[in-house]
C-alpha positions as CSV (number, residue, x, y, z in Angstrom):
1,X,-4.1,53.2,20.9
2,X,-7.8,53.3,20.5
3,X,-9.9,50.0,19.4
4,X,-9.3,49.2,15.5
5,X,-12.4,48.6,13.8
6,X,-12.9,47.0,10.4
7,X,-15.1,46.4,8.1
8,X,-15.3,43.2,6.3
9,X,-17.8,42.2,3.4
10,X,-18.0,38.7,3.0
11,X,-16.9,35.8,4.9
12,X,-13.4,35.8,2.7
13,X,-12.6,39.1,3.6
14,X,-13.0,38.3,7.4
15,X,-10.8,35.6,6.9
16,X,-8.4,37.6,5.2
17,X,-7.9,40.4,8.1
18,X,-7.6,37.1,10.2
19,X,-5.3,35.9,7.8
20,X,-3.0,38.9,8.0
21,X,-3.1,38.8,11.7
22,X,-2.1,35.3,11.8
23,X,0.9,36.4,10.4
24,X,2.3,38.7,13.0
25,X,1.3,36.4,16.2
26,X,3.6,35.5,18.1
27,X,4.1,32.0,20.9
28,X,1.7,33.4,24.2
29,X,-0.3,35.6,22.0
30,X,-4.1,35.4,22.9
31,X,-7.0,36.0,21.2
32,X,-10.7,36.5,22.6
33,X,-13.9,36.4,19.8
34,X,-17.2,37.6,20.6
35,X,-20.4,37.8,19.0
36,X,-23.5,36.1,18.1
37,X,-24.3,32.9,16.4
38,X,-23.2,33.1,13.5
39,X,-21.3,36.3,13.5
40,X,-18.3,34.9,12.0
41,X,-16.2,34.0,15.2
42,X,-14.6,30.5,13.4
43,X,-14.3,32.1,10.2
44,X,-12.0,34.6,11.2
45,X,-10.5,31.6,13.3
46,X,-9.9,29.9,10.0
47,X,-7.8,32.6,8.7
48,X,-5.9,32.9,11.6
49,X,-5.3,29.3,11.1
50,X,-4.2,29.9,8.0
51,X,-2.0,32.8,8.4
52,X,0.0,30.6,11.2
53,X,0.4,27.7,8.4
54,X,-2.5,25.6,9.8
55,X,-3.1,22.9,6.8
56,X,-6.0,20.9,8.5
57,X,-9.6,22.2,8.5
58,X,-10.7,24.3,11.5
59,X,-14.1,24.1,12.7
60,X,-15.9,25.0,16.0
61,X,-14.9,23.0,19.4
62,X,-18.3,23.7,20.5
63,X,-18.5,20.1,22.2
64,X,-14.7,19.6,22.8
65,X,-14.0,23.2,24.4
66,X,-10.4,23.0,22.8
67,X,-9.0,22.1,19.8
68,X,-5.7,21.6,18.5
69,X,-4.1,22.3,15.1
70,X,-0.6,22.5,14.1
71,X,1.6,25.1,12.0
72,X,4.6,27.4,12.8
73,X,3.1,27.3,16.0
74,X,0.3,25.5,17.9
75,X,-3.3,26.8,17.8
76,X,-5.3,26.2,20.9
77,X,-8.9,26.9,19.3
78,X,-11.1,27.2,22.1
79,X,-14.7,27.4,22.4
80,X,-16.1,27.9,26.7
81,X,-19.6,28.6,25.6
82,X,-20.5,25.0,27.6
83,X,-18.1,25.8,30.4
84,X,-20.1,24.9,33.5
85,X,-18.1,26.5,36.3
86,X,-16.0,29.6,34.8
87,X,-14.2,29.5,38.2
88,X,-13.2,25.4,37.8
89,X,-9.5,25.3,37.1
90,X,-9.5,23.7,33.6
91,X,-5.5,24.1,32.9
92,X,-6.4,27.6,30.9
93,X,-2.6,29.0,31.8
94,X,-0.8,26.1,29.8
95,X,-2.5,27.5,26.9
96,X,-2.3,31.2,27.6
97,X,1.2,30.7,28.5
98,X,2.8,28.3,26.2
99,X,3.9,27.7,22.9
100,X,1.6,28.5,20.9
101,X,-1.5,30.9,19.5
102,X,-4.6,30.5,22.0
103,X,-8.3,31.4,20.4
104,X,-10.8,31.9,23.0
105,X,-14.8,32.2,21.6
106,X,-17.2,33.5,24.1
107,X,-14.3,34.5,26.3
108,X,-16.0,36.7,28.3
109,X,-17.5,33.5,30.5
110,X,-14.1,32.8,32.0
111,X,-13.1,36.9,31.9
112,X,-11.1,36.0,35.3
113,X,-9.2,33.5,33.9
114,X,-7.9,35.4,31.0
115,X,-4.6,37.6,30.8
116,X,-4.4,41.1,31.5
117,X,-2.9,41.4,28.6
118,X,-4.3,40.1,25.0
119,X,-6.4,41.0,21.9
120,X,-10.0,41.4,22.1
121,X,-11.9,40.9,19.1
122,X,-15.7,41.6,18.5
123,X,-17.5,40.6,15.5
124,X,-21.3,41.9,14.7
125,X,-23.5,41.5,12.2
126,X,-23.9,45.2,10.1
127,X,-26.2,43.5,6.9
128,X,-26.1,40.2,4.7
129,X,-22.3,39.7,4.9
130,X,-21.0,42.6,5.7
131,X,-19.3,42.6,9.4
132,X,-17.9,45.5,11.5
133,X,-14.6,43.6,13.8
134,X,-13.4,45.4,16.4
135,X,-10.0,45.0,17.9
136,X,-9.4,45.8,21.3
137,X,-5.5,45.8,22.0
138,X,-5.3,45.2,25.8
139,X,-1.3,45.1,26.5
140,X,2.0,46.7,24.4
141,X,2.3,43.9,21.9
142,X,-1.3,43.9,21.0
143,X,-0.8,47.8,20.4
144,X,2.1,47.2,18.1
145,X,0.0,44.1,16.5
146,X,-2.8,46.6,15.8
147,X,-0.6,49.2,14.5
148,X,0.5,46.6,12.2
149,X,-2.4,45.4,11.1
150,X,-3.1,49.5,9.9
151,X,-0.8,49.7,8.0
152,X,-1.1,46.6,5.8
């Protein structure tokens, strides 16, 4: 499958593609963000929040690096922007390998670290609100997910 690429309106509707997402993940499923400041990387982390059953408010981990939040599932809300040394073992695979949903924003600083195989998801800016999110299925399940995703 080629990338999926969306286009959202307003912050709402980014969460809501989130949203629907959330819905289909699955324990070990992995999920990088990029884009800039501001392009709407914890919003559509807040939907994803949501569709998993997250109750608690989700915001940025930007000074924690990781965040936890509880639904159906964990969510292991991540944010390695400040990550010193992307090659320091900082206990990445207990997250990309356990129970629950992991979120990875600016993912591309620890690109070694990640899994071969998870969802990619860029976010830019195309006017006001509007967003174009591109999904990047990098593995069988993510395929399916995207697939999914189509045709709701």
């Amino acid at each position: 499958m080629d990338n999926l690429k969306v286009h959202t309106s307003s912050p709402e509707q980014t969460m809501e593609l989130a949203e629907r997402l959330g819905q289909f993940l699955e324990a070990g499923s992995v999920i990088t963000l990029e884009g800039d400041l501001g392009a709407g990387k914890t919003h559509f982390t807040k939907g994803l929040a949501k569709g998993l059953g997250v109750k608690r408010n989700v915001n940025s981990p930007t000074f924690t690096i990781i965040k936890e939040y509880q639904g159906r599932m964990p969510l292991y809300h991540m944010d390695v922007y400040r990550v010193c040394e992307a090659d320091e073992d900082l206990g990445f695979d207990e997250y990309f390998y356990g129970e629950g949903v992991t979120v990875v924003e600016w993912a591309s600083l620890i690109k070694e670290q990640l899994p071969k195989e998870r969802l990619d998801i860029e976010i830019y800016h195309a006017g006001d609100d509007r967003r174009e999110i591109v999904l990047k299925p990098l593995g069988e399940r993510y395929i399916l997910l995207c697939k999914e995703l189509q045709t709701k």
